[in-house]
C-alpha positions in Angstrom: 99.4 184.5 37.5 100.9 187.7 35.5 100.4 191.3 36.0 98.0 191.1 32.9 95.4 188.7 34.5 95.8 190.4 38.0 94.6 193.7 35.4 92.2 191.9 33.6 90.3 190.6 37.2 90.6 194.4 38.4 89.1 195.6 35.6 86.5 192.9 35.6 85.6 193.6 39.4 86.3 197.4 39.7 84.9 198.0 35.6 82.1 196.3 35.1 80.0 196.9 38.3 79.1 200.5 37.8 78.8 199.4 34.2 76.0 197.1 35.5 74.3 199.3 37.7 74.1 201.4 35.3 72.6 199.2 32.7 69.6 197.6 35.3 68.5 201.4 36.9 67.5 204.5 35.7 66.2 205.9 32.3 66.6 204.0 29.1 69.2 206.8 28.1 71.3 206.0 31.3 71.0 202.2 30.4 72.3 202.6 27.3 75.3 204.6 28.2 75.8 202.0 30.6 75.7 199.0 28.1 77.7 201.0 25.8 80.8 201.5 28.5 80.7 197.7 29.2 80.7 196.5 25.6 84.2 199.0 25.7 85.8 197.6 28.9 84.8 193.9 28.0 87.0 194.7 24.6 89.7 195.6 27.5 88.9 192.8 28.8 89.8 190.6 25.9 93.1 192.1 25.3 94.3 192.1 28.6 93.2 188.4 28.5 94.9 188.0 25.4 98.1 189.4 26.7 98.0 187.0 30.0 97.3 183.6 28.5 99.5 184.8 25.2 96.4 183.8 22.9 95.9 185.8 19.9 92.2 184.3 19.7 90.9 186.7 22.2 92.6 189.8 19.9 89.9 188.7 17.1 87.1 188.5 19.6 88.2 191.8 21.2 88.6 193.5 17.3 85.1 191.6 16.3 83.5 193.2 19.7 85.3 196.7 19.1 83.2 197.0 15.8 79.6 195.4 16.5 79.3 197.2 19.8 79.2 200.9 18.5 76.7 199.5 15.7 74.4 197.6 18.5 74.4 200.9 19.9 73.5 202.3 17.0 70.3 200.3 16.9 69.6 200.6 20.7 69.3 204.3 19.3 67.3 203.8 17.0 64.3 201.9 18.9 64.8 204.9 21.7 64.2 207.5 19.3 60.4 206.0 18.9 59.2 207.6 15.4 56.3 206.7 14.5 55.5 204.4 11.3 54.0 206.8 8.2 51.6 204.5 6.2 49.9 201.1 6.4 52.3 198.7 4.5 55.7 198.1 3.1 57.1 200.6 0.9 56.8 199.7 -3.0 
């Protein structure tokens, strides 16, 4: 066990619970702040993981999660806002 991996478990212990609580209580708002902080640590999370086991695997998944997350929040967003549908059917 390295100093990376000793990180990587603080982080996962320390990080992600208030991340969690966050996510499961309050307003939708709050949850979504609370997703959007995890999907950021867990990206931590990868690297450090990456560093310890000396994969470069977990660098693309921590890269791949570093751009979908911000767009996932993006839609998240987007059902929150809650406009309402003008018309009856598909635009033409």
């Amino acid at each position: 066990m390295n100093a990376w991996l000793i990180a990587a478990g603080v982080l996962l212990a320390a990080g992600l619970g208030p991340c969690a609580w966050l996510a499961l209580r309050g307003a939708a708002h709050t949850r979504l702040a609370g997703v959007n902080l995890a999907t950021t640590l867990v990206a931590v999370e990868f690297l450090l993981l990456a560093q310890g086991f000396g994969r470069s695997s977990y660098v693309d998944l921590a890269l791949v999660l570093a751009v979908v997350g911000p767009v996932g929040t993006l839609v998240f967003t987007r059902f929150l806002a809650g406009e309402p549908h003008e018309g009856g059917g598909p635009a033409t």
